[in-house]
Structure formats: structure tokens, C-alpha cells
N, C-alpha and C positions, 0 to 999 in steps of 0.2 A: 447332452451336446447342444441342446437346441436353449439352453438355458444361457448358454455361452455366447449364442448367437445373439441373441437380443439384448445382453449387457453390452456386446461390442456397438452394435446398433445405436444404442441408447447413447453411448460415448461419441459417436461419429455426430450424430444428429446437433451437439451440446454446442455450439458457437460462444465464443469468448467475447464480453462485452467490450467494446471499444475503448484504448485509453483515455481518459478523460483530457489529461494533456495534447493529444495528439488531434482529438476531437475538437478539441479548442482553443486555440493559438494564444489567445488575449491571456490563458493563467499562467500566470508567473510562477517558478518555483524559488522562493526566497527565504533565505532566514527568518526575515524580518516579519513573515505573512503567519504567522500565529496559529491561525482560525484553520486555514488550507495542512499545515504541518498536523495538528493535532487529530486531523483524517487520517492516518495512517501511520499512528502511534497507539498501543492497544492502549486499555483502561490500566495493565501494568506497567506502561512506558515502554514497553517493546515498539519495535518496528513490524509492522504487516508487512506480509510475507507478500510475493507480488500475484502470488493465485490466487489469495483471497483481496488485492486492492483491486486489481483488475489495469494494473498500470505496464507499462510495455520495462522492456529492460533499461534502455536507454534514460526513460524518465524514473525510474525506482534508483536508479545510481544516484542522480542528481536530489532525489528525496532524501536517499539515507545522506548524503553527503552536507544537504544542509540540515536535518535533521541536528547529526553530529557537531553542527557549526553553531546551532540554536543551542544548543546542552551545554557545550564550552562558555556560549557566554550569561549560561543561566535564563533565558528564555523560553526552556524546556526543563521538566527537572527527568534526570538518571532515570531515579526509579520511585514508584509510588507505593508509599508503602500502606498495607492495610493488615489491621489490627483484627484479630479473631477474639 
């Protein structure tokens, strides 16, 4: 029982880094910004999930959203493919 308490502990203590977006006004989230999308796109072209970007809800919609609008027009590719 006391093993249970200190995993709880350890969970409460854990603070969530701040969104980067929210933290600072000036970053644009835009199709057109290449270098910022490619943050939170894995090495398989997946989208990061928002527990590991560390992005709030409001701004991970707007990422998958251009995200999806970069890949339409080829500025992203689908998916990366690697050879074994």
C-alpha cells in the first residue's frame, strides 16, 4: 500500500510544461512555416500526440489542422518511408 502512495505522489508533484504557443504570442501557426510544423510531425510523418508536444488543446487542433493543409499541398509528405 505505501508503494501506491508514492506513485500517486510522484504523479501530483509532475507539472506540465507550458505551451509554447501560449507562452509566446509572436509564433504563428501556418502552413507555410515548414521548420515550426516539422516539430510535431514524428520521423514517420505521424502527428505528436499532445502529451508528448506539450501543446494545449486549442493549439494541437490548429497544428493538426495546418498540418493536414501542408500535406494537401505537398509541403509535407503523407508518409516517410524507410527501407529495412
Amino acid at each position: 500500500m505505501i508503494m501506491k502512495k508514492k506513485k500517486k505522489d510522484r504523479r501530483e508533484s509532475r507539472r506540465r510544461k507550458p505551451c509554447p504557443f501560449c507562452a509566446n504570442l509572436e509564433l504563428d501557426i501556418d502552413y507555410k512555416n515548414i521548420d515550426l510544423l516539422k516539430r510535431f510531425v514524428n520521423d514517420r510523418g505521424k502527428i505528436v500526440p499532445r502529451r508528448n508536444s506539450g501543446v494545449c488543446a486549442k493549439h494541437q487542433r490548429a497544428i493538426a489542422k495546418e498540418i493536414k493543409r501542408a500535406r494537401f499541398l505537398a509541403l509535407i509528405p503523407y508518409v516517410v518511408y524507410t527501407y529495412r
